[in-house]
Residue, then its C-alpha position, 0 to 999 in steps of 0.5 A: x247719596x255721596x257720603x263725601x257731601x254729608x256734614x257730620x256735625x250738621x243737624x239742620x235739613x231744607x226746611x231752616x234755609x228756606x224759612x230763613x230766605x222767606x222770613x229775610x225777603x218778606x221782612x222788614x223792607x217789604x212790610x214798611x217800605x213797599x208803601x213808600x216805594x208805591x207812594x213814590x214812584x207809583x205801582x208801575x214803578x215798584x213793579x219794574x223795581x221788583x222785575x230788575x230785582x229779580x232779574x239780578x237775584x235768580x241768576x244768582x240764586x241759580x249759581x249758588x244752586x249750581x255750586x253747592x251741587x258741585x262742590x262740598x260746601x262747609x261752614x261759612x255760607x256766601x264766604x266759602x263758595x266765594x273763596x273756593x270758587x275766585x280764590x283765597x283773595x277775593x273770597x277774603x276782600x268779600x268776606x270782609x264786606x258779608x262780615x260787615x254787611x251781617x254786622x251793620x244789618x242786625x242794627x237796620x233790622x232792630x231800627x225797622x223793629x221799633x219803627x213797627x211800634x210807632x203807629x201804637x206808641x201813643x196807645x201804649x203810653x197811654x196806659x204807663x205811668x212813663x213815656x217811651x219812645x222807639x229808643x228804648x224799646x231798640x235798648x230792650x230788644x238788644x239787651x234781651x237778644x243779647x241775653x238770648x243768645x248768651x245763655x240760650x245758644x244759636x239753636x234758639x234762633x231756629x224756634x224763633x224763627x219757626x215764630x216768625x215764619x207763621x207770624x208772617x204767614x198770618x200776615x200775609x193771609x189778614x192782608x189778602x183776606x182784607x178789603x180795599x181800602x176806600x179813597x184812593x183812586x186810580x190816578x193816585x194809586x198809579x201817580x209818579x211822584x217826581x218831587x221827592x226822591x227818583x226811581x234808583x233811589x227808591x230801588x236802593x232803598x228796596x233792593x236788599x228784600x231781594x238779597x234775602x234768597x242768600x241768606x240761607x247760605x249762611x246756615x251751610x255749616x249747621x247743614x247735614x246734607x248742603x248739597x241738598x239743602x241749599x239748591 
């Protein structure tokens, strides 16, 4: 193994890039937001979504591959590659974006984890002396995250989402081991609902699932061996 491609101050292996990737691409778009894409655009339509999302996302997944093999890869994720491979320019005007991007996602990811609440929402206030709605339960989840990571440190979103991995695991076991859910048929389950929204605009709605494969990147300056790790 080079020693020229080990990060001394790494102390991260495979396994966090790939949790990472799997709990962002099965997350929040794929459990709340498949099911509007089938209602709108039928199964076709959302196979064909998944088909170009992919088409998009493995040539990048393989250029990532092939570069972090190819040169020392340090911290600062997408930013780094970007900026060593086009130059400091555009590696800049494209951190900026990923900045932003990371900033604005954190506040779509708690609004997708209130909306999870919603469909038990009247059994919970059924049992409190007060009503509460998706707000407050978003207030919460920002002032305990905040306090996690002031007095915990980043290392405990590496427990956190180990937990989050096999909640999703559980998940996706309970959903194959189910049965078939009664009534709805073949004409409905297949039916191209043009009244409401077109194709495109439910693949941009359903695209940043598959944006979840970069986000292990970002890990690169925890990782001991990125090399290794990232491919």
């Amino acid at each position: 193994m080079d020693s020229t491609s080990l990060n001394p101050k790494g102390k991260f292996g495979t396994a966090p890039v790939f949790l990472t990737a799997i709990s962002t691409i099965l997350g929040a778009i794929m459990f709340l937001r498949f099911g509007y894409s089938v209602g709108q655009v039928g199964v076709y339509g959302t196979i064909a979504i998944i088909v170009i999302g992919h088409l998009v996302t493995i040539p990048t997944a393989m250029a990532l591959a092939e570069i972090a093999t190819n040169q020392k890869v340090e911290g600062g994720g997408e930013y780094f590659i970007i900026s060593r491979s086009f130059g400091l320019t555009i590696g800049a005007a494209i951190g900026i974006a990923l900045y932003l991007s990371q900033a604005i996602s954190v506040a779509f990811y708690l609004i997708a984890f209130t909306e999870a609440f919603e469909p038990v929402l009247p059994l919970i206030n059924s049992y409190l002396p007060f009503e509460i709605n998706k707000m407050i339960i978003g207030i919460i989840s920002v002032v305990l995250l905040s306090w996690l990571m002031l007095t915990k440190g980043a290392s405990s979103g590496m427990i956190l989402l180990y937990i989050v991995v096999a909640i999703l695991s559980l998940s996706l076991i309970m959903f194959f081991a189910g049965g078939p859910i009664d009534g709805f048929t073949k004409p409905d389950a297949f039916h191209l609902n043009k009244e409401n929204n077109d194709f495109f605009f439910i693949f941009a709605i359903v695209f940043p699932a598959f944006t979840g494969m970069t986000a292990g990147v970002g890990l690169s300056g925890d990782l001991k061996n990125p090399k290794v790790s990232i491919p």
